[in-house]
C-alpha positions as CSV (number, residue, x, y, z in Angstrom):
1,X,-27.4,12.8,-7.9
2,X,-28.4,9.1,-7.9
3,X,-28.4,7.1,-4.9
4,X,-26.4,4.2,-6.5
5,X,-23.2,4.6,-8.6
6,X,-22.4,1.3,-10.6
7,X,-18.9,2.6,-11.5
8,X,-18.1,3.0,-7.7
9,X,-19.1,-0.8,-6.6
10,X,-16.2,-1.9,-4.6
11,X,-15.4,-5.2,-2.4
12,X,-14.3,-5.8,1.3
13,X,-14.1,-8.8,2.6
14,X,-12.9,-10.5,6.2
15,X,-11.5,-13.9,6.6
16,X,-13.4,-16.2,4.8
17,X,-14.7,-13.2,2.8
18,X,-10.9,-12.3,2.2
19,X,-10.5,-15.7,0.7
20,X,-13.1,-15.6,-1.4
21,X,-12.4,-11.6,-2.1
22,X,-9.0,-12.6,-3.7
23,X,-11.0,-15.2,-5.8
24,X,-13.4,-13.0,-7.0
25,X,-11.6,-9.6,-7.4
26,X,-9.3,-11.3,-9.5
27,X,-11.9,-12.9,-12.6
28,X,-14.7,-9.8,-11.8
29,X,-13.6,-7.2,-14.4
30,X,-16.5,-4.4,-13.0
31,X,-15.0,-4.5,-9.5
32,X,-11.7,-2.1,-9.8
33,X,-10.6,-2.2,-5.8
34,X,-11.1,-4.3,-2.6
35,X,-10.3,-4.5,0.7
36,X,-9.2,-8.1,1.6
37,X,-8.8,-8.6,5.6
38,X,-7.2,-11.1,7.3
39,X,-6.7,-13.8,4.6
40,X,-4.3,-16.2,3.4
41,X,-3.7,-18.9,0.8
42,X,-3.1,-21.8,0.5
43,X,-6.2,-23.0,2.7
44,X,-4.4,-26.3,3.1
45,X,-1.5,-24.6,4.9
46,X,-3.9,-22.6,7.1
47,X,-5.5,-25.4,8.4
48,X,-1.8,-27.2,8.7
49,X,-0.7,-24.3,10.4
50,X,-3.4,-22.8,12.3
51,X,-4.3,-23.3,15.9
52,X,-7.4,-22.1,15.7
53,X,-8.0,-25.0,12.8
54,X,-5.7,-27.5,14.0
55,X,-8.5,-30.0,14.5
56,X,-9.3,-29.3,11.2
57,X,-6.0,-30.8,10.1
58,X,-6.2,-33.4,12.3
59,X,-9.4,-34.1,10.9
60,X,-8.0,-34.9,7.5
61,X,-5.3,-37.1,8.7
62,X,-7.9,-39.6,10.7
63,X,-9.9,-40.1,7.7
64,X,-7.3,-40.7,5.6
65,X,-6.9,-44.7,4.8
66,X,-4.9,-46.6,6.9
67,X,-5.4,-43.3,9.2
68,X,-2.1,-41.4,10.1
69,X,-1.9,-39.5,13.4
70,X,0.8,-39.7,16.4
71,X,0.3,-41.6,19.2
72,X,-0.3,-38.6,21.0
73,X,-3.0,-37.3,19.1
74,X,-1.4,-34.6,17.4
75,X,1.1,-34.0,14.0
76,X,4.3,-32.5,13.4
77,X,5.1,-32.6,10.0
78,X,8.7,-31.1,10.6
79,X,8.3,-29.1,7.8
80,X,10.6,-25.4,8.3
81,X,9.0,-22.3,7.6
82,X,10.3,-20.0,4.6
83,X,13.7,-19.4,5.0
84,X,14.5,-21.7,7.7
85,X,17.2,-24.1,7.7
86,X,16.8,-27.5,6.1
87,X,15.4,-30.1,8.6
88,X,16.5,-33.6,8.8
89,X,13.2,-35.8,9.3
90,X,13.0,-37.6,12.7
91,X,10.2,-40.1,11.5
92,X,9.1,-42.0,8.4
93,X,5.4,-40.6,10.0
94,X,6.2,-36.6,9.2
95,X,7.6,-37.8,6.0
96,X,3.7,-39.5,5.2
97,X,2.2,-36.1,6.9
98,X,3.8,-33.9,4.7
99,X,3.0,-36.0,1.4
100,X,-0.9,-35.9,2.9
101,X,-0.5,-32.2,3.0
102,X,1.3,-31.2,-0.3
103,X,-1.6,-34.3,-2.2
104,X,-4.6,-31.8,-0.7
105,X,-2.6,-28.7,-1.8
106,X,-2.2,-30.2,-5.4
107,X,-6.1,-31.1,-5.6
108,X,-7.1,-28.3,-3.9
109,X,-4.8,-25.7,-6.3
110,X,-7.3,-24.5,-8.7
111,X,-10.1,-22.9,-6.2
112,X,-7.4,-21.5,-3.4
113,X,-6.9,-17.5,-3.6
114,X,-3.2,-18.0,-3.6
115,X,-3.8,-19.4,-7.3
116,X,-5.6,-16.4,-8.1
117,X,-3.6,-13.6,-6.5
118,X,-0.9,-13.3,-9.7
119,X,-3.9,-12.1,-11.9
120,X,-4.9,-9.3,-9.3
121,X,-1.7,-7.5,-10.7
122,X,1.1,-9.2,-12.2
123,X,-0.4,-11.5,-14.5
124,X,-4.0,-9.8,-15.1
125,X,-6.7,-12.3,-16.4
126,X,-8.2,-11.1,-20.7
127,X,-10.6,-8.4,-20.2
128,X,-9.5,-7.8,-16.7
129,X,-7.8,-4.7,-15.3
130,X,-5.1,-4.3,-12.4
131,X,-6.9,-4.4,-9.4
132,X,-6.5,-1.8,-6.5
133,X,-6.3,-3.8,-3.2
134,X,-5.7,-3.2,0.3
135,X,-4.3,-6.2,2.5
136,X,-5.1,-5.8,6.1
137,X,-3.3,-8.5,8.7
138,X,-2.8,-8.8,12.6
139,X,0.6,-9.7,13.9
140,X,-0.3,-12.8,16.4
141,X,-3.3,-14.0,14.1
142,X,-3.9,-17.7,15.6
143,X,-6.7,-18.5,13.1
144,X,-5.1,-17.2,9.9
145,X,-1.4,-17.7,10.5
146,X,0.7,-14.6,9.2
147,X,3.3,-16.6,7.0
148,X,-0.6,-17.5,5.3
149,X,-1.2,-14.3,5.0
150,X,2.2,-12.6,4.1
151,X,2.2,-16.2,1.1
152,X,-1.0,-14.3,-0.2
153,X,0.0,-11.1,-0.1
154,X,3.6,-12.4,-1.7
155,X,1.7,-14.1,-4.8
156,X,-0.3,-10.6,-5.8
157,X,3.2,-9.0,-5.5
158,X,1.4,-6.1,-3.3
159,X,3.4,-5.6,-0.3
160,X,3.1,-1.8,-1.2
161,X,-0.7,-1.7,-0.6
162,X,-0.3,-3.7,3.0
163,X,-1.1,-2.5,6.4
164,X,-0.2,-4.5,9.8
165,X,-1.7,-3.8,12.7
166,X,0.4,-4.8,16.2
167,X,-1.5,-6.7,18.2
168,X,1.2,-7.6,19.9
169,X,2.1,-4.0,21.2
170,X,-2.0,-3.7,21.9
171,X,-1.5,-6.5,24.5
172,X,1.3,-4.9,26.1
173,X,-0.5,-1.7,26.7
174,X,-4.2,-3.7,27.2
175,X,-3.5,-7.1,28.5
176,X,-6.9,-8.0,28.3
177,X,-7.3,-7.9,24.8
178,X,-8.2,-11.6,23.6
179,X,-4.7,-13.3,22.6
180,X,-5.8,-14.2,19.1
181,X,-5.3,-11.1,16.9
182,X,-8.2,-12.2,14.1
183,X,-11.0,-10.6,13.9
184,X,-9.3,-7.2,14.8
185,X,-11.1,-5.3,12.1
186,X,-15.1,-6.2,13.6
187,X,-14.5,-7.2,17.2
188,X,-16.2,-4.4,19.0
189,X,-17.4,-6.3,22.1
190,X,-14.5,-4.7,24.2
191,X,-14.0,-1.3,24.5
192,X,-10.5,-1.1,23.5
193,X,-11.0,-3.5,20.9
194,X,-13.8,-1.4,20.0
195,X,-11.2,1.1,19.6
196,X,-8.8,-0.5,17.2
197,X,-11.9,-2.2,15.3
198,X,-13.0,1.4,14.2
199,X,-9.4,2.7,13.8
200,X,-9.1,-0.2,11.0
201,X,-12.6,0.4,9.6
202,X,-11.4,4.0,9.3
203,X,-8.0,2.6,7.3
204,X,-10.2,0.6,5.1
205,X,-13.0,3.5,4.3
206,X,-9.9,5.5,3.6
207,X,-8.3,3.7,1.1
208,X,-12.2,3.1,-0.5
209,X,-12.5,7.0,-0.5
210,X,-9.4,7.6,-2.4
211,X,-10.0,5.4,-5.1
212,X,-7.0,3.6,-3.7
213,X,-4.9,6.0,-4.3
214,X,-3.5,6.4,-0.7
215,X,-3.6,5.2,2.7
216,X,-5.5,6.8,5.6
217,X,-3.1,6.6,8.7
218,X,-5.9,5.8,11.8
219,X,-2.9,5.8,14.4
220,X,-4.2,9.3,15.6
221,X,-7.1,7.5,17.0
222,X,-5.3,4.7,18.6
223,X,-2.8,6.7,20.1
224,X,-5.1,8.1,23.3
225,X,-6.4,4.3,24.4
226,X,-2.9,2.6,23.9
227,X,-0.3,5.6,23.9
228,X,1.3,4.1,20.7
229,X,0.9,3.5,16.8
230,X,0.0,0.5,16.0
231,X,-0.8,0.2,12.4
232,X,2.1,0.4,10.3
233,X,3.0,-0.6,6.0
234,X,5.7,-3.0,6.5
235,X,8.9,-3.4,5.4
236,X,9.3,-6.5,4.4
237,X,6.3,-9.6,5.0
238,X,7.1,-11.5,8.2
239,X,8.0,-15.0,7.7
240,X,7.2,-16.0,11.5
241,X,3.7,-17.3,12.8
242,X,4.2,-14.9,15.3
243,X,1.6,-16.5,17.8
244,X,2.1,-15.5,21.6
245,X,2.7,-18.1,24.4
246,X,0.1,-20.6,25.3
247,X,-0.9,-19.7,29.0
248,X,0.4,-22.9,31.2
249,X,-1.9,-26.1,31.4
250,X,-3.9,-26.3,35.3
């Protein structure tokens, strides 16, 4: 048999490459499934949201002319996550943050993967088929924020095709696992992160193997290092960031 089967090329893709994976598995007609990993759209409200990218944010306000930034150094926009309640604004300064924020998103609309997630499935591009895709996220993810990641997920109308993994229930049974659940799926410099990296690898070669016709449950491998599951296909898509506590300042 051949070494190389071009009706079997398939995509995976982790953070940035999950980003640009939605992108591209959504206009490449050849590539029927992918394996997008801890993205999210829009890449405005990542770096809004993100604390791993907060400077990045901060960033943008500074330049912006006159610059706009607290007299603390930081931002809060006051603007409620998804299904909050309504917030009164304290400041005419959040009202000018949030205008910054939704100008970039509108500018920034036709190259963000949350743009092209609708034509994965629901609204398939001419020529293009439905795509098979699994979505891989971490609970806690301080770099791609989950209400990011659940927005992306949420736009390809795949929730069915989704699998979470707890980091949050890791670092009760390991507490030395790094607090920042990204990168899950390729950090193998610990050995119980080792542990869960493979376990997800193993989700994600499963779900390549099957044509994406079903999930392979890697929870048997997890259970001996943390005496629990900890991948899971959610119910619903959180609407929280979900990020642990800060440890206290010296």
């Amino acid at each position: 048999s051949p070494d190389f089967d071009p009706n079997r090329i398939y995509y995976m893709g982790q953070s940035l490459g999950s980003l640009y994976g939605t992108i591209f598995s959504a206009v490449e007609p050849d590539v029927p499934l992918s394996v997008l990993m801890e993205g999210g759209g829009t890449v405005v409200e990542l770096a809004r949201l993100s604390r791993s990218y907060r400077e990045l944010a901060l960033g943008i306000l500074r330049v912006r002319q006159p610059p706009i930034v607290d007299t603390s150094g930081d931002f809060d926009d006051e603007w409620p996550l998804r299904y909050r309640e309504v917030r009164v604004l304290s400041s005419r300064r959040a009202a000018e943050f949030q205008e910054v924020f939704e100008r970039l998103e509108w500018l920034h609309a036709a190259g963000d993967p949350l743009s092209f997630a609708p034509h994965l499935k629901s609204s398939t591009l001419p020529g293009t088929p439905i795509k098979n895709v699994l979505w891989m996220y971490g609970i806690g993810d301080e770099t791609v924020p989950n209400v990011v990641q659940t927005a992306l997920v949420r736009a390809a109308n795949m929730r069915d095709t989704t699998r979470v993994y707890r980091h949050d229930l890791a670092r009760a049974a390991v507490p030395r696992l790094s607090r920042n659940a990204h990168a899950y799926t390729v950090n193998v410099l610990d050995l119980a992160g080792a542990v869960i990296a493979l376990a997800a690898q193993q989700e994600a070669l499963g779900f390549i193997q099957s044509g994406g016709r079903q999930f392979f449950n890697a929870n048997p491998l997890v259970r001996p290092v943390f005496g629990r599951d900890l991948f899971e296909s959610p119910e619903f898509l959180t609407e929280d960031l979900n990020y642990p506590p800060l440890p206290p300042r010296p």
